[in-house]
CHARMM internal coordinates of N, CA and C (Angstrom, degrees):
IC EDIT
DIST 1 N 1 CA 1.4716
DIST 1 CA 1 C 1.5340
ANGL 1 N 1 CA 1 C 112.98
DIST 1 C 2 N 1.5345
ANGL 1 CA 1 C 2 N 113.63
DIHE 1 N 1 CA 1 C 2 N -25.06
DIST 2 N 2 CA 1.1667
ANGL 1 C 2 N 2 CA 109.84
DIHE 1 CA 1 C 2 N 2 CA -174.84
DIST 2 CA 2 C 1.9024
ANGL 2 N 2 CA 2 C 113.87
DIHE 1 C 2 N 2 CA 2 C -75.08
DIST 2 C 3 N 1.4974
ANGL 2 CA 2 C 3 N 109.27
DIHE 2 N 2 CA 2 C 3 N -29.99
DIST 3 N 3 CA 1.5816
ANGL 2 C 3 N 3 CA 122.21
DIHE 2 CA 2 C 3 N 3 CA 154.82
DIST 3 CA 3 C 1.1212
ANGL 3 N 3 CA 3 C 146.39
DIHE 2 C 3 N 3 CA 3 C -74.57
DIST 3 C 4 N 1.1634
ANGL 3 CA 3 C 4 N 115.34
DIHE 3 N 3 CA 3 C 4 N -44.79
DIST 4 N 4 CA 1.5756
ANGL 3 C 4 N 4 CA 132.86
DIHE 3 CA 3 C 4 N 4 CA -163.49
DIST 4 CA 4 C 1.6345
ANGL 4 N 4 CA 4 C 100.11
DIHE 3 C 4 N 4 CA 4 C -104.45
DIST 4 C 5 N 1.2238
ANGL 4 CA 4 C 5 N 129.58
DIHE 4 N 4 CA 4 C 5 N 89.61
DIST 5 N 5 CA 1.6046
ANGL 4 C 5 N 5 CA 133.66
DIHE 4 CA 4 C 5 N 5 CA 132.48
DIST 5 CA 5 C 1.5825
ANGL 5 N 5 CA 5 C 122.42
DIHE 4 C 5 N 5 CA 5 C -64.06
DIST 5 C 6 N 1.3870
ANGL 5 CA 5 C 6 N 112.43
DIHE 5 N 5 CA 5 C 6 N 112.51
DIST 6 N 6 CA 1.7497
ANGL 5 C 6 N 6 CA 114.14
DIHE 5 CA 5 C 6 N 6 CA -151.73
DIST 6 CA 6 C 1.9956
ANGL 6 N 6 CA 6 C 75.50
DIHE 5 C 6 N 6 CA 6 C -53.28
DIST 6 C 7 N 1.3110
ANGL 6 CA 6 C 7 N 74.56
DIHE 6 N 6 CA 6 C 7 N 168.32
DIST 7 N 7 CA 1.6741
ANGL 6 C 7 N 7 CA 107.46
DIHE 6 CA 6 C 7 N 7 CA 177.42
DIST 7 CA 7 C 1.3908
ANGL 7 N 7 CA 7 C 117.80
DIHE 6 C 7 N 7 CA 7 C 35.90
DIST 7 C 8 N 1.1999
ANGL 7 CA 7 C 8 N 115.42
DIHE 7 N 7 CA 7 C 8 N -16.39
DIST 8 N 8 CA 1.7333
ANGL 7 C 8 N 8 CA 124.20
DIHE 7 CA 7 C 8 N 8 CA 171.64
DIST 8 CA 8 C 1.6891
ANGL 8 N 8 CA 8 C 118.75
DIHE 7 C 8 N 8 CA 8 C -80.66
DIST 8 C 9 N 1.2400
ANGL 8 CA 8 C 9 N 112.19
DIHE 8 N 8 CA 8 C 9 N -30.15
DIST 9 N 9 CA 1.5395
ANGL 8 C 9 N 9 CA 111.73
DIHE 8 CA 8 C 9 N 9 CA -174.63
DIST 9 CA 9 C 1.9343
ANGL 9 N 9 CA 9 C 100.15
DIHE 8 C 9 N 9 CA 9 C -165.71
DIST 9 C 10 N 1.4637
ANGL 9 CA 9 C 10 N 110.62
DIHE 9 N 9 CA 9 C 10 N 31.37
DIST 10 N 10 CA 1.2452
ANGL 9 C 10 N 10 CA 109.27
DIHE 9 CA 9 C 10 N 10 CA -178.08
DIST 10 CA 10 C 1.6156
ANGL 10 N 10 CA 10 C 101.44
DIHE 9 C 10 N 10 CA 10 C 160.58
DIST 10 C 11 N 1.3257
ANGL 10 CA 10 C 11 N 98.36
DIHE 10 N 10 CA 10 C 11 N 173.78
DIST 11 N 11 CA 1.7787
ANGL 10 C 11 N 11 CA 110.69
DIHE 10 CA 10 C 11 N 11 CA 162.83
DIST 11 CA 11 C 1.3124
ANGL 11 N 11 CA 11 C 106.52
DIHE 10 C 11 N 11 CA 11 C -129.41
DIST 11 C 12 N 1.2182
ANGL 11 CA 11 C 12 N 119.24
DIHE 11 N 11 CA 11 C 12 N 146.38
DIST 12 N 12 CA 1.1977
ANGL 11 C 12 N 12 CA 124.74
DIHE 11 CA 11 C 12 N 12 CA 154.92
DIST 12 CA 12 C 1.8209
ANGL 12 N 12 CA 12 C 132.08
DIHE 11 C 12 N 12 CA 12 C -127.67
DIST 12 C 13 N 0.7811
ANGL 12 CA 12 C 13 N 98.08
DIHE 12 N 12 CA 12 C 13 N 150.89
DIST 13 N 13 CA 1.6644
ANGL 12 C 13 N 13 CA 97.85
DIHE 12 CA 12 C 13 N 13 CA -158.89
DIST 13 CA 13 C 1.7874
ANGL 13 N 13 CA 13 C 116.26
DIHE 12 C 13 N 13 CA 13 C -116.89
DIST 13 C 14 N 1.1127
ANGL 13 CA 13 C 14 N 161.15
DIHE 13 N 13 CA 13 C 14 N 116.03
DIST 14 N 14 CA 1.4977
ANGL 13 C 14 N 14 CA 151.24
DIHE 13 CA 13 C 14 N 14 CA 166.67
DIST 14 CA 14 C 1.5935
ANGL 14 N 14 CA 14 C 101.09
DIHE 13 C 14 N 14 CA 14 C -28.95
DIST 14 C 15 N 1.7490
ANGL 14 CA 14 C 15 N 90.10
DIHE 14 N 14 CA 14 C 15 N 139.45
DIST 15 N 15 CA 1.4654
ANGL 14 C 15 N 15 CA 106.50
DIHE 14 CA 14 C 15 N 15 CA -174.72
DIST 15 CA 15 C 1.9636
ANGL 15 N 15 CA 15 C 96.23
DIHE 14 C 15 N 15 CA 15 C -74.91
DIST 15 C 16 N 1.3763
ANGL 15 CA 15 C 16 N 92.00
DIHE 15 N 15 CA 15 C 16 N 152.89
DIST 16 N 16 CA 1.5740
ANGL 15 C 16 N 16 CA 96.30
DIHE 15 CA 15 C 16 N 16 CA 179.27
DIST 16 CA 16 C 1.6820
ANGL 16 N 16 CA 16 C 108.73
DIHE 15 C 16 N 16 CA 16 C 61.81
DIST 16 C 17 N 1.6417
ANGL 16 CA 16 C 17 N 116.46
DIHE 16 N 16 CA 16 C 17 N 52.10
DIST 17 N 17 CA 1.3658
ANGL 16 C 17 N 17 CA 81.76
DIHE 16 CA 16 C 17 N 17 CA -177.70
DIST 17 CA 17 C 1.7940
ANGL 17 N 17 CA 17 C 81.83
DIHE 16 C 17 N 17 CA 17 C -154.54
DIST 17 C 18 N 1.3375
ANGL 17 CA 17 C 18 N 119.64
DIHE 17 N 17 CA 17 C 18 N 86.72
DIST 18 N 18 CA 1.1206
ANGL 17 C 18 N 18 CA 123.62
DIHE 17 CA 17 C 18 N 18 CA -163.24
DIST 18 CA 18 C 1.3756
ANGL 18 N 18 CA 18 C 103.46
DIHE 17 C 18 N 18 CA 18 C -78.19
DIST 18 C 19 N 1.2320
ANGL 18 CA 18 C 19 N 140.62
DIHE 18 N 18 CA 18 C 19 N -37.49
DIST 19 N 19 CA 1.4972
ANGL 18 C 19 N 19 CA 145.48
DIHE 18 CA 18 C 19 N 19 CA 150.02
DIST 19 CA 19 C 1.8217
ANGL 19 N 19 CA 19 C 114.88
DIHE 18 C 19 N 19 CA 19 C 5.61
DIST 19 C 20 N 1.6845
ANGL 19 CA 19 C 20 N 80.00
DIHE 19 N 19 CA 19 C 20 N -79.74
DIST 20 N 20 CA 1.3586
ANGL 19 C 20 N 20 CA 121.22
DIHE 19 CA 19 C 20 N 20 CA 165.69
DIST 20 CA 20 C 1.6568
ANGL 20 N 20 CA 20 C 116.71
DIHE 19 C 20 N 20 CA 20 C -38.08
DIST 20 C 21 N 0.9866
ANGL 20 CA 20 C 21 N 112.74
DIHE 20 N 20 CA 20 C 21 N -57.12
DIST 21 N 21 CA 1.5522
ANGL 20 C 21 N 21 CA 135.20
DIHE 20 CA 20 C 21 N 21 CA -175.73
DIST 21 CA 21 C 1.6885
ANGL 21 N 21 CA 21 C 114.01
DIHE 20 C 21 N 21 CA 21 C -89.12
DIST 21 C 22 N 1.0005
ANGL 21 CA 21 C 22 N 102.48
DIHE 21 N 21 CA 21 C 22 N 14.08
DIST 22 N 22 CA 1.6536
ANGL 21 C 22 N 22 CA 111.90
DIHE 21 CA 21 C 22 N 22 CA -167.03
DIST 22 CA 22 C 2.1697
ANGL 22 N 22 CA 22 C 89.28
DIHE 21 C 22 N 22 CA 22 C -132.05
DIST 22 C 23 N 1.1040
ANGL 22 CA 22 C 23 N 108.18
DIHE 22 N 22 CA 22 C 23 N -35.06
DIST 23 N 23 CA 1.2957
ANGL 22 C 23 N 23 CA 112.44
DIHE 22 CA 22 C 23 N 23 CA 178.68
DIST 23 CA 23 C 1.6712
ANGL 23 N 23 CA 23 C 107.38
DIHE 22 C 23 N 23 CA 23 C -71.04
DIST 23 C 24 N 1.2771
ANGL 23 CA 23 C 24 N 121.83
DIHE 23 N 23 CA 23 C 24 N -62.58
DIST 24 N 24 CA 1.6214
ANGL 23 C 24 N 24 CA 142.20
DIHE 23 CA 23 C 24 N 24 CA 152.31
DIST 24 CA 24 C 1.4834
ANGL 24 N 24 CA 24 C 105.90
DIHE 23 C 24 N 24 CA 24 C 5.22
DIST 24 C 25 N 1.6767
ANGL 24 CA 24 C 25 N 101.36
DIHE 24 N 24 CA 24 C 25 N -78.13
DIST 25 N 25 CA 1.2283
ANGL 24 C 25 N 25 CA 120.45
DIHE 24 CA 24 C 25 N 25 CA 178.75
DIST 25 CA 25 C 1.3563
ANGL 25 N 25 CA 25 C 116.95
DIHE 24 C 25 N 25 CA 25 C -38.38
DIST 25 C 26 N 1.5062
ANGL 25 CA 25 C 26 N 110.91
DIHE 25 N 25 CA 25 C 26 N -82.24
DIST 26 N 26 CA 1.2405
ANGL 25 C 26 N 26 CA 121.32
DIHE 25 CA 25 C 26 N 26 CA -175.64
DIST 26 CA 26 C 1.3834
ANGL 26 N 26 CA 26 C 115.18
DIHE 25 C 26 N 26 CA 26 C -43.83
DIST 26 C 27 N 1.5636
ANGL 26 CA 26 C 27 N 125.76
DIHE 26 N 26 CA 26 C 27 N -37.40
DIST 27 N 27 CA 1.5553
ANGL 26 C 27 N 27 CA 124.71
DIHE 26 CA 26 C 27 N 27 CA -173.59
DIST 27 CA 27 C 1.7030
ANGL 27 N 27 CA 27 C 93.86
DIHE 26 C 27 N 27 CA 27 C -61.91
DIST 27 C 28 N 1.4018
ANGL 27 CA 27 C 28 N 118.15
DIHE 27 N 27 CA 27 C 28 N -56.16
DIST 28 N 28 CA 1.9358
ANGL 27 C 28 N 28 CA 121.17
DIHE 27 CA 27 C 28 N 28 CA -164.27
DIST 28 CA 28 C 1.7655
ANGL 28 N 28 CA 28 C 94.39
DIHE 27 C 28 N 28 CA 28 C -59.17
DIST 28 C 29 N 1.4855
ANGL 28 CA 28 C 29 N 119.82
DIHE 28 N 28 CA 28 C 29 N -13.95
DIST 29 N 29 CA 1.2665
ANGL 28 C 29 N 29 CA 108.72
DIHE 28 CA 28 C 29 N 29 CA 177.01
DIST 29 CA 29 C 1.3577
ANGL 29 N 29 CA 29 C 118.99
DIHE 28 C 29 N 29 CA 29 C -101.54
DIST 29 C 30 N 0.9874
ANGL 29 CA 29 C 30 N 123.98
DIHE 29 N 29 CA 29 C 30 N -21.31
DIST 30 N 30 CA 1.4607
ANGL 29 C 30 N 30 CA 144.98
DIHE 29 CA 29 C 30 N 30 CA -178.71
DIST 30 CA 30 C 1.7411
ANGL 30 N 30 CA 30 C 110.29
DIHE 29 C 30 N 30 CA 30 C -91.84
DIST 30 C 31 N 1.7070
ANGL 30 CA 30 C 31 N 104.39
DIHE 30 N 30 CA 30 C 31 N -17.65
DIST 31 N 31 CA 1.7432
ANGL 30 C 31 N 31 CA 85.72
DIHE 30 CA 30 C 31 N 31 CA -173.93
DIST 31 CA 31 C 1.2267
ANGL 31 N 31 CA 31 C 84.49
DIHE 30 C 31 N 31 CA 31 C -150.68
DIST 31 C 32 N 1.6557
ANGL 31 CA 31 C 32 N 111.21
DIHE 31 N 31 CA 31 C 32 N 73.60
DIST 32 N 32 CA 1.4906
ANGL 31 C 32 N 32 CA 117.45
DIHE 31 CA 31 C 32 N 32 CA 167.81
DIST 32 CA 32 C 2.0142
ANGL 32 N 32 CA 32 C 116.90
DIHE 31 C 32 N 32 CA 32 C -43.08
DIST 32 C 33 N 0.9759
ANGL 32 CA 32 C 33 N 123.25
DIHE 32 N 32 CA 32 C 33 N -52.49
DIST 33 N 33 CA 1.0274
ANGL 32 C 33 N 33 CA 124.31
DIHE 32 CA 32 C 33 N 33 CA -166.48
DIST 33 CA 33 C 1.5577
ANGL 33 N 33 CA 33 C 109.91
DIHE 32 C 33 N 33 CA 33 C -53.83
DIST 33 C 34 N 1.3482
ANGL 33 CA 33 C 34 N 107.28
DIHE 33 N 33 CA 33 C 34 N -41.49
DIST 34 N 34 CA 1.7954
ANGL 33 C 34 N 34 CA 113.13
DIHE 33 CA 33 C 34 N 34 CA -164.46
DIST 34 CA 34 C 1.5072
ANGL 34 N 34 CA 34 C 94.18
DIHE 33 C 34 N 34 CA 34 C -90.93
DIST 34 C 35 N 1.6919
ANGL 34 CA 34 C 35 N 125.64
DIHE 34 N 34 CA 34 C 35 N -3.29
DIST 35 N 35 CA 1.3440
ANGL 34 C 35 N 35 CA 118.67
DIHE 34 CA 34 C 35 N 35 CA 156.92
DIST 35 CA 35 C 1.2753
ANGL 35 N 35 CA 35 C 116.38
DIHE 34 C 35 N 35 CA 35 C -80.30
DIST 35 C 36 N 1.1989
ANGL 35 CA 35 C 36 N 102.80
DIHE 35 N 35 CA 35 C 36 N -32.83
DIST 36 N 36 CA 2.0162
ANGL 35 C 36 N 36 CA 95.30
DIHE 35 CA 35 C 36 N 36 CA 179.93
DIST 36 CA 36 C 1.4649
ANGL 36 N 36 CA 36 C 122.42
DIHE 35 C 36 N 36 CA 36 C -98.98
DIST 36 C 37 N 1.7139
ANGL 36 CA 36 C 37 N 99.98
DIHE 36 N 36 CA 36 C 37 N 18.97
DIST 37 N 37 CA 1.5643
ANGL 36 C 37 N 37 CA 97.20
DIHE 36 CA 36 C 37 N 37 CA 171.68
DIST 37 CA 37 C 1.9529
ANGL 37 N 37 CA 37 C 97.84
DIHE 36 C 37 N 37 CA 37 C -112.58
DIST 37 C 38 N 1.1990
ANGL 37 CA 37 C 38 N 97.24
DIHE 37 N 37 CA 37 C 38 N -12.94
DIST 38 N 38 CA 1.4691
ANGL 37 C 38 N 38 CA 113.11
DIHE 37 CA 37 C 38 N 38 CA 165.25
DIST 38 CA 38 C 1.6423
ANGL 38 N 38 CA 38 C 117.18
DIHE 37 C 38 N 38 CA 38 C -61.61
DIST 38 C 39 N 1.3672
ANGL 38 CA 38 C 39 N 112.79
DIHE 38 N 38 CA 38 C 39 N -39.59
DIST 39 N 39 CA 1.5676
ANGL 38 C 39 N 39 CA 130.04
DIHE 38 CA 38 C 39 N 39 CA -158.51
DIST 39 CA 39 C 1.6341
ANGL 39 N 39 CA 39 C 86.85
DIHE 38 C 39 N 39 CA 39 C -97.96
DIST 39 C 40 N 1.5693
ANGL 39 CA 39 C 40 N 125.45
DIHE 39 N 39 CA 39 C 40 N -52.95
DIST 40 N 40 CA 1.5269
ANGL 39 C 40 N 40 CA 121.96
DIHE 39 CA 39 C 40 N 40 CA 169.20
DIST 40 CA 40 C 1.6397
ANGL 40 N 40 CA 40 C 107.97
DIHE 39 C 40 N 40 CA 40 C -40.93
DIST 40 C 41 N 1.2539
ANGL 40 CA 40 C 41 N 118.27
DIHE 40 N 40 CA 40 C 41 N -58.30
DIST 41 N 41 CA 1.2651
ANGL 40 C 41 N 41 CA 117.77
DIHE 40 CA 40 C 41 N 41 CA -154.03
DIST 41 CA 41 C 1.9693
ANGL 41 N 41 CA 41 C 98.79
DIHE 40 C 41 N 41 CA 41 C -69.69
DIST 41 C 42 N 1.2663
ANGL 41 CA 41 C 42 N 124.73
DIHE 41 N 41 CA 41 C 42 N -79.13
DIST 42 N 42 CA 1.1455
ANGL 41 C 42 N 42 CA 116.68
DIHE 41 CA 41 C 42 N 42 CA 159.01
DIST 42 CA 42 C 1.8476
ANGL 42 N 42 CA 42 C 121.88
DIHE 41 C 42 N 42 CA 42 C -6.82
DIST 42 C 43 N 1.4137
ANGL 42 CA 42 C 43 N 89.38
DIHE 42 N 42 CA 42 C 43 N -57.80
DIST 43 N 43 CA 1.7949
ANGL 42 C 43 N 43 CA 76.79
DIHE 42 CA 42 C 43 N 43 CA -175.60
DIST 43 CA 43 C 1.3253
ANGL 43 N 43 CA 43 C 115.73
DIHE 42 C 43 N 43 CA 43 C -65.19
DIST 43 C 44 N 1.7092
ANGL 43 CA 43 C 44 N 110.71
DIHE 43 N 43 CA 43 C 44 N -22.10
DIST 44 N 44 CA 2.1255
ANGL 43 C 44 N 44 CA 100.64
DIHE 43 CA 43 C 44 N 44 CA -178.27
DIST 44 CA 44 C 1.3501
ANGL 44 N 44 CA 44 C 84.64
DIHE 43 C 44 N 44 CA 44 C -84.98
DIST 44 C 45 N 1.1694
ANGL 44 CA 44 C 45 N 134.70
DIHE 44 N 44 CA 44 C 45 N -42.28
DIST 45 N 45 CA 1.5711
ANGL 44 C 45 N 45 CA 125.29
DIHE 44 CA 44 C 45 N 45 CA -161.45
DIST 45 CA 45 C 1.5298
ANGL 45 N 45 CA 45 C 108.97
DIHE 44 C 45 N 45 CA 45 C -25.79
DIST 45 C 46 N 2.1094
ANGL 45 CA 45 C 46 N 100.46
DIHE 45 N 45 CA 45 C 46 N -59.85
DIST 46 N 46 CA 1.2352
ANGL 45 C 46 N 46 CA 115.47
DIHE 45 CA 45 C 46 N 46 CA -166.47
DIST 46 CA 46 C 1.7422
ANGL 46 N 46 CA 46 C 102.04
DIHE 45 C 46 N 46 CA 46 C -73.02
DIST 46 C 47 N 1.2546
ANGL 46 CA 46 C 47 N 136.39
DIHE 46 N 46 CA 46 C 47 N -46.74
DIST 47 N 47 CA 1.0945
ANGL 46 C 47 N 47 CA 130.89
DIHE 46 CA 46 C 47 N 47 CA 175.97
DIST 47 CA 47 C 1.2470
ANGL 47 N 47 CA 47 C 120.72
DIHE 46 C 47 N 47 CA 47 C -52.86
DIST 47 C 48 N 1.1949
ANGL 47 CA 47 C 48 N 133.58
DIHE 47 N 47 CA 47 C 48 N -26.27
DIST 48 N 48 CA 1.6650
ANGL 47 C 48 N 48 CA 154.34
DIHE 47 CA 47 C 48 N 48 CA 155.27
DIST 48 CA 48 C 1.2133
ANGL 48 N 48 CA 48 C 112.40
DIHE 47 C 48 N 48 CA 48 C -36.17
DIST 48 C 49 N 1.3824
ANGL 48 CA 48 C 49 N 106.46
DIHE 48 N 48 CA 48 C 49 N -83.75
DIST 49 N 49 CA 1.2147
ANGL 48 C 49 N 49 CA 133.71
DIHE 48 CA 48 C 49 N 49 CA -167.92
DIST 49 CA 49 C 1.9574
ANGL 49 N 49 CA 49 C 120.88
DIHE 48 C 49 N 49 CA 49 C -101.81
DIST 49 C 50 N 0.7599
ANGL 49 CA 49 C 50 N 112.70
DIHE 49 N 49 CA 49 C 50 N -13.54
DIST 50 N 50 CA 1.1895
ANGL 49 C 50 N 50 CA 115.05
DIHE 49 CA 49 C 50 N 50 CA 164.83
DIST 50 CA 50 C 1.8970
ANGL 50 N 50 CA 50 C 146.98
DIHE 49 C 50 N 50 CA 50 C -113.05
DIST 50 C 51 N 1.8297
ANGL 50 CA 50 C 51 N 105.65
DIHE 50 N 50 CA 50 C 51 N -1.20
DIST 51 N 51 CA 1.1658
ANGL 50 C 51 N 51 CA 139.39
DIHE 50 CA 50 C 51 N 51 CA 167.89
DIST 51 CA 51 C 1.1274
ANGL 51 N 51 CA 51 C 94.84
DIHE 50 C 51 N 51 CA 51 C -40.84
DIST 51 C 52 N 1.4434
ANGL 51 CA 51 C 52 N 111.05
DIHE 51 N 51 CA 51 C 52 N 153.24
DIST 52 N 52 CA 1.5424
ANGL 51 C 52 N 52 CA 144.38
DIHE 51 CA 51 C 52 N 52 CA 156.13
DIST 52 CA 52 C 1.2503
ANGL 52 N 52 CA 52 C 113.08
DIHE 51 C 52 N 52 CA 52 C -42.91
DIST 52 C 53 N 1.5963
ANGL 52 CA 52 C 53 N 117.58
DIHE 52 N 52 CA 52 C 53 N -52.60
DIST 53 N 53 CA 1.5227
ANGL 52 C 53 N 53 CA 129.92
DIHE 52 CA 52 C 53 N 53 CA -163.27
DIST 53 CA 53 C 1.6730
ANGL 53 N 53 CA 53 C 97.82
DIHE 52 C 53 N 53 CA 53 C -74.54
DIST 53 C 54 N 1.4962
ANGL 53 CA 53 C 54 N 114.59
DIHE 53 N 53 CA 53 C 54 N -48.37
DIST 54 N 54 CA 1.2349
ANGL 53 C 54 N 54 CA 104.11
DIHE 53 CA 53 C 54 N 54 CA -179.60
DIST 54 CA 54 C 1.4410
ANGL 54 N 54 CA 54 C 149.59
DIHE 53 C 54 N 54 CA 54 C -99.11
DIST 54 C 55 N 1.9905
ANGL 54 CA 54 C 55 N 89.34
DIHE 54 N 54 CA 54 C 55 N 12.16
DIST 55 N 55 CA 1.3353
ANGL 54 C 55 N 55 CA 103.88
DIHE 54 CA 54 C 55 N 55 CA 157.11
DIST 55 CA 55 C 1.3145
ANGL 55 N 55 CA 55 C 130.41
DIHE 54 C 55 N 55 CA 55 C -125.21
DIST 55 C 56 N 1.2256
ANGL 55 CA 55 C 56 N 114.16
DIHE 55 N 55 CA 55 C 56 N 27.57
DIST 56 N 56 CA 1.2736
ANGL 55 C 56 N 56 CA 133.21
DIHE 55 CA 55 C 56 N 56 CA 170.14
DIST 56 CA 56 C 2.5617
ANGL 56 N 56 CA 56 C 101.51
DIHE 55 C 56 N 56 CA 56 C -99.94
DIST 56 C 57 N 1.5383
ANGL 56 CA 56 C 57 N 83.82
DIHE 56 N 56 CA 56 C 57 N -39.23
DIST 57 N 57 CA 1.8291
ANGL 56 C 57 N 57 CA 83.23
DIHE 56 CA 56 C 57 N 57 CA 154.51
DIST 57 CA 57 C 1.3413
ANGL 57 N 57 CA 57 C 116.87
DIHE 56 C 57 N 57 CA 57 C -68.04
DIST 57 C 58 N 0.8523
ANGL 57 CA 57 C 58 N 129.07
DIHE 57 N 57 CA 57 C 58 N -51.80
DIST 58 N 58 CA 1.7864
ANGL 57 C 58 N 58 CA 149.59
DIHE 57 CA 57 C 58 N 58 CA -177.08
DIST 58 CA 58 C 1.6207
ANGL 58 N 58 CA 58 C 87.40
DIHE 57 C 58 N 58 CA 58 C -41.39
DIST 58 C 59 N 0.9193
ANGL 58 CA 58 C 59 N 141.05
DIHE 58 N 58 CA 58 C 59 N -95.78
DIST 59 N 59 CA 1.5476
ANGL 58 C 59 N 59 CA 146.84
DIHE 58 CA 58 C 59 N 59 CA 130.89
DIST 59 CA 59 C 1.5123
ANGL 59 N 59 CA 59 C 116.86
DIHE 58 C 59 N 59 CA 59 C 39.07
DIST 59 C 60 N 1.3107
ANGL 59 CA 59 C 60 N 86.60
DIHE 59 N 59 CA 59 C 60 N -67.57
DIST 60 N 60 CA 1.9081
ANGL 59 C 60 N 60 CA 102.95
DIHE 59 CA 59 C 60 N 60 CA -177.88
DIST 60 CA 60 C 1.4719
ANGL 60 N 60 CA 60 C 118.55
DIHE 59 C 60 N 60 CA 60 C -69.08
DIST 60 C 61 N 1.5805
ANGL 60 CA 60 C 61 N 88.64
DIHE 60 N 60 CA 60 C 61 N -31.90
DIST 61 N 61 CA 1.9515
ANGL 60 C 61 N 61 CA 80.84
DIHE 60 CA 60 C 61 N 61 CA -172.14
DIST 61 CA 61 C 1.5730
ANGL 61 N 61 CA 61 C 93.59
DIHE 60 C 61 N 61 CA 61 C -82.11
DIST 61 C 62 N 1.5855
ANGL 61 CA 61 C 62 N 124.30
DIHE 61 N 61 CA 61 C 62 N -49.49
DIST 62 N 62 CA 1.4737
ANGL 61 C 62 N 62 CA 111.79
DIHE 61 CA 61 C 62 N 62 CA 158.62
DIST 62 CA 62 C 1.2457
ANGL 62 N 62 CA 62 C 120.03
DIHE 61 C 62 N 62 CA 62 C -0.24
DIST 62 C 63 N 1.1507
ANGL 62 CA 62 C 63 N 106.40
DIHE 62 N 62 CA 62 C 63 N -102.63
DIST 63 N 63 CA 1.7982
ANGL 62 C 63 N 63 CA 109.93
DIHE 62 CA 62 C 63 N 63 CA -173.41
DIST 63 CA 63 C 1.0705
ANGL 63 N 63 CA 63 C 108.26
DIHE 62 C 63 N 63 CA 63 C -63.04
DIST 63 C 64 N 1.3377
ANGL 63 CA 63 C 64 N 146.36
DIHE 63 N 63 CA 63 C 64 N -29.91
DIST 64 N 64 CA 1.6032
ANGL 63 C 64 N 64 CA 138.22
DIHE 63 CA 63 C 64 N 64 CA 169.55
DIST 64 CA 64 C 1.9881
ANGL 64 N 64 CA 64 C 94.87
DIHE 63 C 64 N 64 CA 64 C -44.74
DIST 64 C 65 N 1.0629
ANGL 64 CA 64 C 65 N 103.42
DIHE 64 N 64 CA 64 C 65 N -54.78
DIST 65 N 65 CA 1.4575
ANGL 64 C 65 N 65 CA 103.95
DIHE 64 CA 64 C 65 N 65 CA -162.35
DIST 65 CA 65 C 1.4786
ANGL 65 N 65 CA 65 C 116.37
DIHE 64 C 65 N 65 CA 65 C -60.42
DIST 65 C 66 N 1.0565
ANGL 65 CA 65 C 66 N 102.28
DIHE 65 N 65 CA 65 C 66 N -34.92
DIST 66 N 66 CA 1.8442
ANGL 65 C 66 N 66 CA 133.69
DIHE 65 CA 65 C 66 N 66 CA 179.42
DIST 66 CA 66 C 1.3704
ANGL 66 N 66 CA 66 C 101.76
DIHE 65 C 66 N 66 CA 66 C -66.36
DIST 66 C 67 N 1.4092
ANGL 66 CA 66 C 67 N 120.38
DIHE 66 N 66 CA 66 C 67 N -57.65
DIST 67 N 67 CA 1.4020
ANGL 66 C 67 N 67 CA 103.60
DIHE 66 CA 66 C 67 N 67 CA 173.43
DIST 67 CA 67 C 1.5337
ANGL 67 N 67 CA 67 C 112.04
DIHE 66 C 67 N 67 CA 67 C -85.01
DIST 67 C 68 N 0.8918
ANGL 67 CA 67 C 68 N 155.62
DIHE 67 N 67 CA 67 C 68 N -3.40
DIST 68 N 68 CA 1.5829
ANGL 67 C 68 N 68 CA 143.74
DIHE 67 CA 67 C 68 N 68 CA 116.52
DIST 68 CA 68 C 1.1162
ANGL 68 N 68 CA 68 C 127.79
DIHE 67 C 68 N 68 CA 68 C 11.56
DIST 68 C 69 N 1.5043
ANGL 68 CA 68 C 69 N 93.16
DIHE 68 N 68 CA 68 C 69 N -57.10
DIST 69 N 69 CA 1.4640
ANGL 68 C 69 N 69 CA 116.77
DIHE 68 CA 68 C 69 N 69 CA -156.73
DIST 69 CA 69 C 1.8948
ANGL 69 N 69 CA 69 C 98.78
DIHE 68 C 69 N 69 CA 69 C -84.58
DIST 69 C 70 N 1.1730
ANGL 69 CA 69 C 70 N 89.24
DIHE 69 N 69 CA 69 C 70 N -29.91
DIST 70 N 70 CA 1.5513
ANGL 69 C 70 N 70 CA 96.05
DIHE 69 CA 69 C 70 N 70 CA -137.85
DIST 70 CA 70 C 2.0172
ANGL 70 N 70 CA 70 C 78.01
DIHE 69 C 70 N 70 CA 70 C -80.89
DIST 70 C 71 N 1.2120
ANGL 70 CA 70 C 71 N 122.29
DIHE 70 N 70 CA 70 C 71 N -31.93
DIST 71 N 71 CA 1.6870
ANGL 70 C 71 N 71 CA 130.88
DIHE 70 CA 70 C 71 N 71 CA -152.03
DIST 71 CA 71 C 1.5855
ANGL 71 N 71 CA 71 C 87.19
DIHE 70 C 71 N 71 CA 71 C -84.70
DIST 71 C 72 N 1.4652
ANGL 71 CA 71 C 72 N 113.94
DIHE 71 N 71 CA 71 C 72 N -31.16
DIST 72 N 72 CA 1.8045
ANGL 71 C 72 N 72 CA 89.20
DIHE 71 CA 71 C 72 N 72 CA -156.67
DIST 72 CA 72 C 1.9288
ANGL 72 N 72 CA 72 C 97.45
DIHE 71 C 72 N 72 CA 72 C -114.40
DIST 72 C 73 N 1.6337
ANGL 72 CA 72 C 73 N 93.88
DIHE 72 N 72 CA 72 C 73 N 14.93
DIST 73 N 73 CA 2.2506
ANGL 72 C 73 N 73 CA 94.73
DIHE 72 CA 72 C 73 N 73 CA 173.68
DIST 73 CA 73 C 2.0758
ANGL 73 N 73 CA 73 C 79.55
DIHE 72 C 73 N 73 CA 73 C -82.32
END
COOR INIT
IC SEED 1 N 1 CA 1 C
IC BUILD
């Protein structure tokens, strides 16, 4: 959930529901373009939001905040 927005940066499909998952397919094959703006979007998603630089900050304000907390109980 934290990646995949159906059709924005992924598909997602119901578990057990090969129907479903057989339709999926055929659309990323049938509508190349809205697959590779799908596969674009995903890739900044993860470069965005999931980098070294910005979760190793993610991190920092964490424990910055934690000891905050922890200095003024």
């Amino acid at each position: 959930p934290e990646v995949v927005v159906d059709s924005k940066t992924g598909f997602l499909v119901k578990s057990k529901s090969p129907h479903e998952l057989a339709a999926k397919i055929i659309l990323c094959i049938e509508e190349k373009e809205k697959t590779h703006q799908v596969v674009l979007n995903a890739k900044e998603k993860i470069i965005n939001d999931f980098s070294m630089e910005n979760m190793v900050s993610s991190y920092e304000r964490r424990y910055e905040n934690l000891f905050l907390m922890v200095s003024y109980s």
